[in-house]
C-alpha positions as CSV (number, residue, x, y, z in Angstrom):
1,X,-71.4,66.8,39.0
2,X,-74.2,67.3,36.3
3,X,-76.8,64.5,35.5
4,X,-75.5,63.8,32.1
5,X,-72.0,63.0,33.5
6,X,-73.2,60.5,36.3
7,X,-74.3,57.2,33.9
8,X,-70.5,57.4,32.5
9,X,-69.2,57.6,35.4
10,X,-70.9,54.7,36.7
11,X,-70.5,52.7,33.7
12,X,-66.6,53.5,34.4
13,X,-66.6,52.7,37.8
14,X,-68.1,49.4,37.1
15,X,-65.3,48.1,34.5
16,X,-62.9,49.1,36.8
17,X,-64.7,46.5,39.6
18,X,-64.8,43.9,36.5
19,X,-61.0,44.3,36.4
20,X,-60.3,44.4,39.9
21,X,-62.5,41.4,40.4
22,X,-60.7,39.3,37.4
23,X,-57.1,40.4,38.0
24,X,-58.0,38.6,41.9
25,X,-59.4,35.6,40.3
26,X,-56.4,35.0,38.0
27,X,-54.4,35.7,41.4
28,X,-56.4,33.4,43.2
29,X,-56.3,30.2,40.4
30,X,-52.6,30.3,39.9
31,X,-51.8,28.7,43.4
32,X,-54.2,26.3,42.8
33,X,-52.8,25.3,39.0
34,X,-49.5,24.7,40.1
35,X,-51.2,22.4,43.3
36,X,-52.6,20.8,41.0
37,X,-49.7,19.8,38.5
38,X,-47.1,18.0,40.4
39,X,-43.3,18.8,39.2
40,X,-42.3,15.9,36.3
41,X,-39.6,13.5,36.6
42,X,-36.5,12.3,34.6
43,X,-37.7,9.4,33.8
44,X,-41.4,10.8,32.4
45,X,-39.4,14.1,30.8
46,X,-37.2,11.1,28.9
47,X,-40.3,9.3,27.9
48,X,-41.7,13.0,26.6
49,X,-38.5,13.5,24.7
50,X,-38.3,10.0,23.1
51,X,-42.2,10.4,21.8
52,X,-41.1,13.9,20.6
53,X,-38.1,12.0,18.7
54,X,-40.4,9.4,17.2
55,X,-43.0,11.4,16.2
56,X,-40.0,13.9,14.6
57,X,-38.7,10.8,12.4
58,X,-41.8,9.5,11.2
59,X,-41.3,10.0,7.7
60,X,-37.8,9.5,8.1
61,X,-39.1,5.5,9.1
62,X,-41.0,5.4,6.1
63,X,-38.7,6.7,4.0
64,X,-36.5,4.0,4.9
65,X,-38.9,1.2,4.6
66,X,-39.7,2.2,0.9
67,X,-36.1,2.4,0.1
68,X,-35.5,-1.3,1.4
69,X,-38.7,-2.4,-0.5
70,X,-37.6,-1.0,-3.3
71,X,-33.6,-2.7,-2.5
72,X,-35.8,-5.9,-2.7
73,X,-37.4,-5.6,-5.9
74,X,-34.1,-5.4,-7.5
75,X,-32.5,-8.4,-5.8
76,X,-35.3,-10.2,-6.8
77,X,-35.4,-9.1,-10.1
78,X,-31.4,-9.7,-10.6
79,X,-32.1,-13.4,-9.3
80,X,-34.8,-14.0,-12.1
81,X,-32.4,-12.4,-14.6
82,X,-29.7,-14.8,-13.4
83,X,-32.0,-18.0,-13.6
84,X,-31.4,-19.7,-16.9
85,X,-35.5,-20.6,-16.8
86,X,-36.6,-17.8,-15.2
87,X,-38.1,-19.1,-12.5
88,X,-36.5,-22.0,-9.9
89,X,-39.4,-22.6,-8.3
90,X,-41.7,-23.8,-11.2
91,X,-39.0,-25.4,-12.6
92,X,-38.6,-27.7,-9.0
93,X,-42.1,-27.7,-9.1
94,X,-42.3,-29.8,-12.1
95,X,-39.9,-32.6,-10.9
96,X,-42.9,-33.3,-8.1
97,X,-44.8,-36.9,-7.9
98,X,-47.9,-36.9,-6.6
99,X,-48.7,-39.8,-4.6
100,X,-51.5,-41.4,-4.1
101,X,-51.1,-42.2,-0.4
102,X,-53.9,-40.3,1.2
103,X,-52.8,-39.5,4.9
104,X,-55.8,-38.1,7.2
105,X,-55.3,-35.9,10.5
106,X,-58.5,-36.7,12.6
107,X,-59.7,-33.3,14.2
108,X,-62.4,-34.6,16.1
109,X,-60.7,-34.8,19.7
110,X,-61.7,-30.7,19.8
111,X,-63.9,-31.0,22.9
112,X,-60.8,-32.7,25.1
113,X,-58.3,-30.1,24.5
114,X,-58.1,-26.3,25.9
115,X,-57.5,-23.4,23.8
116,X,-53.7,-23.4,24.4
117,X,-53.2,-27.0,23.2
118,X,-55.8,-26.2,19.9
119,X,-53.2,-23.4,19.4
120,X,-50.1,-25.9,19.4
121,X,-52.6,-28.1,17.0
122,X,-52.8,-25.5,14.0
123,X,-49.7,-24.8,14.3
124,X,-49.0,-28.5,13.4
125,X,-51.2,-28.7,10.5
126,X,-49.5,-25.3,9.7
127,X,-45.9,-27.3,9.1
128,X,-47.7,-29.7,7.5
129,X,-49.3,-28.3,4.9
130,X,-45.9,-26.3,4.4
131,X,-44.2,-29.8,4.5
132,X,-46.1,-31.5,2.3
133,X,-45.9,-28.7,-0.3
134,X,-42.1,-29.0,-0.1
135,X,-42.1,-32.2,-0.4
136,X,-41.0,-34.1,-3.8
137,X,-44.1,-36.8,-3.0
138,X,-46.3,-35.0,-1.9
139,X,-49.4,-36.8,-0.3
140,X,-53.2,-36.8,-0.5
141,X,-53.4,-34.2,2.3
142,X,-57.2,-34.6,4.1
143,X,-58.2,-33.0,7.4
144,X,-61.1,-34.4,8.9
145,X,-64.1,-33.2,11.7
146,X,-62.5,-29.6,11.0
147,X,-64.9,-27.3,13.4
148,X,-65.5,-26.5,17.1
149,X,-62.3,-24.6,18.5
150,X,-59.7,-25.2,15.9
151,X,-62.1,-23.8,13.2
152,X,-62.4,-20.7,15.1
153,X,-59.0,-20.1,16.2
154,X,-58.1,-20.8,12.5
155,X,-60.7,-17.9,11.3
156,X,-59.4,-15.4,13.6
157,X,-55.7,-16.2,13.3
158,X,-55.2,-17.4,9.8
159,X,-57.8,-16.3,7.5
160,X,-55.5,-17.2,4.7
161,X,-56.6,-21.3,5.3
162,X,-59.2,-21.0,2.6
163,X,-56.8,-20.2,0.0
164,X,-54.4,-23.4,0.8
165,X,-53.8,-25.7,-2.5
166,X,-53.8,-29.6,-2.2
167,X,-55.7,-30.3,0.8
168,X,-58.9,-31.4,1.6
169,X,-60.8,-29.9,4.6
170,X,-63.9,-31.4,5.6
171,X,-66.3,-31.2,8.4
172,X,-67.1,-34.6,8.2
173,X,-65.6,-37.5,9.8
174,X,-63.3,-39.7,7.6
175,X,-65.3,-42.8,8.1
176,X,-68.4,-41.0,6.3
177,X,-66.5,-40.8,2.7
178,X,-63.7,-43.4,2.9
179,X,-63.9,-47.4,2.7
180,X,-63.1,-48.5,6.2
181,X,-61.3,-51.4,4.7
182,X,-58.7,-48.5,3.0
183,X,-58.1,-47.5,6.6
184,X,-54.9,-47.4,8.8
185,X,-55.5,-45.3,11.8
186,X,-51.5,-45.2,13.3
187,X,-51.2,-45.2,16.7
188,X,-48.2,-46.1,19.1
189,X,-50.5,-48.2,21.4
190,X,-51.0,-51.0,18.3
191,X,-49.2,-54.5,18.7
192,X,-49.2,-54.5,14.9
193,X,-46.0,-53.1,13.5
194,X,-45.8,-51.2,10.2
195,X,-43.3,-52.8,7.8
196,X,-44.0,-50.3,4.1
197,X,-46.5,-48.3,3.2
198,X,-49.5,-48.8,0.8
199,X,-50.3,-46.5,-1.2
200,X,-53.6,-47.4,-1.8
201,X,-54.2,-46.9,1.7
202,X,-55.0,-44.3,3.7
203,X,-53.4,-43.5,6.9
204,X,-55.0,-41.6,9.9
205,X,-52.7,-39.7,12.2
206,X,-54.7,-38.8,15.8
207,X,-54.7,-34.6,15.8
208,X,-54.6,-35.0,19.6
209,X,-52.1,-32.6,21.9
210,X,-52.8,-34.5,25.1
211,X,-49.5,-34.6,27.2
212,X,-50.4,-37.8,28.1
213,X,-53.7,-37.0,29.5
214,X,-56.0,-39.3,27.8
215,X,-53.2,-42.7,27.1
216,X,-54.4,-44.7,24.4
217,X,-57.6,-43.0,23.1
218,X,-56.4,-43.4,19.8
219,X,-55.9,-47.1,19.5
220,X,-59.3,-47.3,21.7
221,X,-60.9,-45.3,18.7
222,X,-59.6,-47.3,15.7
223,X,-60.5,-50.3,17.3
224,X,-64.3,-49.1,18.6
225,X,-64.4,-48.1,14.7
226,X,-63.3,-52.0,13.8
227,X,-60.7,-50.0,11.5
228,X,-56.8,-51.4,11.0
229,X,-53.9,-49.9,13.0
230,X,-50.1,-49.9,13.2
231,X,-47.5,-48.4,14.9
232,X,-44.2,-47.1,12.8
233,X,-41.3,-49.6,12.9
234,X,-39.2,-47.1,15.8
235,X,-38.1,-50.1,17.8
236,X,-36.7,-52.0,14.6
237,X,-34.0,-49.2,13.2
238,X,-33.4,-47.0,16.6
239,X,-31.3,-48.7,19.5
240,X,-30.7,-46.8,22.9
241,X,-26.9,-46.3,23.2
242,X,-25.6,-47.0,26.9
243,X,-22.5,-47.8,28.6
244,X,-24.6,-49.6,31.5
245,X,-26.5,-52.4,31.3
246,X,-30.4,-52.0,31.2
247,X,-32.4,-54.8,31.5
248,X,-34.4,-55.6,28.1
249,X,-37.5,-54.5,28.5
250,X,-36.5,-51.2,30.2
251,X,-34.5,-50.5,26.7
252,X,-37.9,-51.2,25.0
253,X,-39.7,-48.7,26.9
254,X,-37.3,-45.9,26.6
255,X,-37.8,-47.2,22.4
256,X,-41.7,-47.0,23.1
257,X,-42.1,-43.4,24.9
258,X,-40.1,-42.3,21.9
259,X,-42.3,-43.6,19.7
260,X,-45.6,-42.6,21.8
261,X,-44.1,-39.1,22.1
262,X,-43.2,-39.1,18.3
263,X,-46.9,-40.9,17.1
264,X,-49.2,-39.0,19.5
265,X,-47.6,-35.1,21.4
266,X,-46.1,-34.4,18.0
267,X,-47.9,-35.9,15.1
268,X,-46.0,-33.9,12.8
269,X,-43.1,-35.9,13.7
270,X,-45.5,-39.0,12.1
271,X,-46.3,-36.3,8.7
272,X,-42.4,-35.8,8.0
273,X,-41.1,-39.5,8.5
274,X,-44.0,-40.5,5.9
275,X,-42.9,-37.9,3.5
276,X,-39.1,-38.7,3.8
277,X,-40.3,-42.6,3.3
278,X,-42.1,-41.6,0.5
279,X,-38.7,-40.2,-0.9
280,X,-36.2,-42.7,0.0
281,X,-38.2,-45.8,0.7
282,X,-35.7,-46.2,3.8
283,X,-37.2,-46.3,7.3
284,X,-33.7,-45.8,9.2
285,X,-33.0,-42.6,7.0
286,X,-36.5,-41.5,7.5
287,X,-36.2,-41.4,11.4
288,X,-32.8,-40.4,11.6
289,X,-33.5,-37.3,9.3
290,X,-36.9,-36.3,11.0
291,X,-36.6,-37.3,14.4
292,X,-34.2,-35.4,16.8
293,X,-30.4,-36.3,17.8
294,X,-31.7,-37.6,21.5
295,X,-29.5,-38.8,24.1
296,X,-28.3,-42.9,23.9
297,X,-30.2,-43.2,20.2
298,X,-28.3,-44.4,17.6
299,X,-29.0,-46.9,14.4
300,X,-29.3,-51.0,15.4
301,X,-27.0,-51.4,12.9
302,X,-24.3,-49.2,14.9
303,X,-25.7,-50.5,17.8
304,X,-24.9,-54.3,16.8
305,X,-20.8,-53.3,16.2
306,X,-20.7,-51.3,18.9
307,X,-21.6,-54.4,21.4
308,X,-19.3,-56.3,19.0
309,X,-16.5,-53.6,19.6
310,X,-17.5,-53.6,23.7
311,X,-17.0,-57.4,23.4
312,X,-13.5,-57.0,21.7
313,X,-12.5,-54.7,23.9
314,X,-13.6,-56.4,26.9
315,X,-11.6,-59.7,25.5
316,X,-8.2,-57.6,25.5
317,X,-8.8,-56.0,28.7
318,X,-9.2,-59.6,30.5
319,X,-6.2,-60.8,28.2
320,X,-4.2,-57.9,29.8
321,X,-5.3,-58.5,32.9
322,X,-4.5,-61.9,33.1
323,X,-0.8,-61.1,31.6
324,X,-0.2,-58.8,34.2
325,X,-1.1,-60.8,36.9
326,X,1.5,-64.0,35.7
327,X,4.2,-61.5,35.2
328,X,4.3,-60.3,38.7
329,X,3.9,-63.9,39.2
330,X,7.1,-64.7,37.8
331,X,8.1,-61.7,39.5
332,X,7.5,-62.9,43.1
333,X,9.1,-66.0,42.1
334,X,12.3,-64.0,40.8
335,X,12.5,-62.2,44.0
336,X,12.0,-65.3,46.7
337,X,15.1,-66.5,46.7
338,X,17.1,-63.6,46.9
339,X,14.8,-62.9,49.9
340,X,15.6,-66.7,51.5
341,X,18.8,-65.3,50.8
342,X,19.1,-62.4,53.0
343,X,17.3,-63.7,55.9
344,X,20.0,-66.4,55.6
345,X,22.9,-63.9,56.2
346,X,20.7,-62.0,58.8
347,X,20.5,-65.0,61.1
348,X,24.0,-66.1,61.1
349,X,25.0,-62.2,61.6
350,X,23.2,-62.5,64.6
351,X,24.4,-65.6,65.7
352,X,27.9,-64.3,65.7
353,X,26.8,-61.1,67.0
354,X,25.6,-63.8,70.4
355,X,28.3,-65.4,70.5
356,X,30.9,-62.2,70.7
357,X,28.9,-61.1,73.4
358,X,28.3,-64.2,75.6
C-alpha cells in the first residue's frame, strides 16, 4: 500500500468506528427510554383524548358564544321595540320617592369578626344596596367606619363598589357627622319598642355577623354612646302557633330569638322590613313579606281566632262528651230491668230443677 493511499484509508477506517460506536449507543439508550416511560393507562389515555377534543373545538366554543350574544342583542332589541316608552326601567324609575329616612349600617365591629364572617357581611350590604335600589322608597343609604377587613375584601372582590349610586360610604364613624339626638341605633336587646318610623330620624343597624358570640354589644354601644334605641315591634304582629300549651314567657322567648336572630345574624332582614314599611306603612305585612314562613308563626290577629276556634271546639267536644255519657246512662237504665228479669227466671228454673231431683 503506497503512502498517498494510507491517510484515506485511515480517515475511512475511522468513520466506520464513528458508526459502529453510534449505531451501539442508540442500541444501548433504547432499553433505557422505554424503562424509563412506563406503559399509560385508560384512564390517562381518556384524559389525553378529551384535551385533544377540547382543544379540536375551540373555535367551535367560541363560535357558539358569539352566536348566543348576538341571539341576545336581538331579544333585547325586540323588547325595546315592543315597549310603548322605550324603556321600562326609566319609566319605573320615575314613579320612585326618595325618602328622607337615613338608615346607617355601623361597620366598625371589623376587629371582632374573622374573614369568613366579613365575607357573609359584604354580601349583606351587597342585597342592600341592590334592595334599596329596587325599592319604590328608597332610603338615605350611609355606611359607616368602612375600612380594616371589609374594605379590603371589598377591593379585591368587588372593585365595582366605587361606582355604586345613592349611598354614602364613609370612613368615619356616624356619631362624627350626625346629631346624636337624630339617632336610633336598633337593637333587639332594647326594652323600648318601636311603634312608626321617623323620618327625620336616622336609624343605625349593627353590621355585626356574630352567631351569638358577643350577646348584646349593640345595645351596650348605643347606650355607652348615650344615643336612643328600639327594637322592631316582632312580638306585637307575630304569634307562635302551637297545639300545646307553653307557658307565657317561653312563647316570648321563642318571639325574642326571632327577633334577635332577625335584628342582629341577619341585619338585612332589619334593611327589607324598613323598606316594605316605608311602602305600605303596615308592620304585619312588612314582617310577613320579608321574614321567612317559620314553623308555629302566624299573625296575632289569626292567632286570637284560632284560640277563639280551640275554645269552640273544645265547648262541643265536652257537650258531646257529656251527651254520650247520659245516653248510655239511660241505656243502663233501659237494660236493668230486663236483667232483674232474667236472673228472676234463672232462679226459679233452678229451684224446680232441685226439687225434681230431691
Amino acid at each position: 500500500m503506497t503512502s498517498e493511499m494510507l491517510p484515506a484509508f485511515i480517515e475511512s477506517s475511522n468513520v466506520e468506528r464513528k458508526q459502529s460506536l453510534n449505531e451501539d449507543q442508540e442500541k444501548s439508550q433504547k432499553p433505557r427510554l422505554c424503562e424509563r416511560f412506563e406503559p399509560i393507562s385508560k384512564r390517562q389515555m381518556k384524559k389525553l383524548i378529551k384535551q385533544k377534543q377540547w382543544e379540536e373545538q375551540r373555535e367551535l366554543r367560541k363560535q357558539k358564544r358569539k352566536e348566543k350574544r348576538k341571539r341576545k342583542q336581538l331579544e333585547r332589541q325586540c323588547q325595546l321595540e315592543s315597549n310603548s316608552d322605550g324603556n321600562d326601567r326609566k319609566r319605573i324609575r320615575r314613579d320612585v320617592v326618595h325618602s328622607t329616612l337615613r338608615l346607617i349600617i355601623d361597620c366598625s365591629f371589623d376587629s371582632l369578626m374573622i374573614l369568613k364572617d366579613i365575607k357573609k357581611l359584604h354580601k349583606q350590604i351587597q342585597r342592600c344596596y341592590a334592595e334599596n335600589r329596587r325599592a319604590l322608597h328608597p332610603v338615605q343609604f350611609y355606611l359607616t367606619s368602612h375600612g380594616g377587613q371589609l374594605k379590603k375584601n371589598m377591593d379585591e372582590n368587588d372593585k365595582g363598589w366605587v361606582n355604586w349610586k345613592d349611598i354614602h360610604i364613609k370612613p368615619e364613624h356616624y356619631s362624627e357627622f350626625i346629631k346624636k339626638e337624630d339617632l336610633i341605633y336598633l337593637t333587639s336587646d332594647s326594652p323600648n319598642v318601636l311603634k312608626e318610623l321617623d323620618e327625620s330620624k336616622a336609624y343605625v343597624i349593627g353590621g355585626l355577623v356574630d352567631h351569638n358570640h358577643h350577646k348584646g354589644l349593640t345595645y351596650k354601644q348605643a347606650s355607652n354612646h348615650g344615643i336612643d334605641h328600639a327594637q322592631l315591634p316582632l312580638g306585637n304582629f307575630v304569634k307562635m302557633n302551637s297545639r300545646k300549651v307553653l307557658a307565657i314567657n317561653h312563647e316570648c322567648n321563642v318571639v325574642m330569638n326571632l327577633a334577635k336572630k332577625c335584628m342582629e345574624f341577619v341585619f338585612v332582614a332589619v334593611f327589607e322590613i324598613i323598606l316594605e314599611y316605608l311602602e305600605t306603612r303596615d308592620w304585619q305585612e312588612a314582617f310577613f313579606t320579608i321574614l321567612p314562613q317559620r314553623k308555629g308563626a302566624i299573625p296575632t290577629d289569626k292567632a286570637c281566632e284560632g284560640s277563639s276556634h280551640d275554645k269552640k271546639s273544645a265547648r262541643i267536644e265536652d257537650g258531646l262528651d257529656s251527651d254520650s255519657s247520659e245516653e248510655e246512662n239511660s241505656k243502663n237504665e233501659l237494660e236493668s230491668p230486663h236483667e232483674e228479669e232474667k236472673q228472676d227466671k234463672e232462679n226459679s228454673n233452678e229451684s224446680t230443677v232441685n226439687s225434681v231431683l230431691h
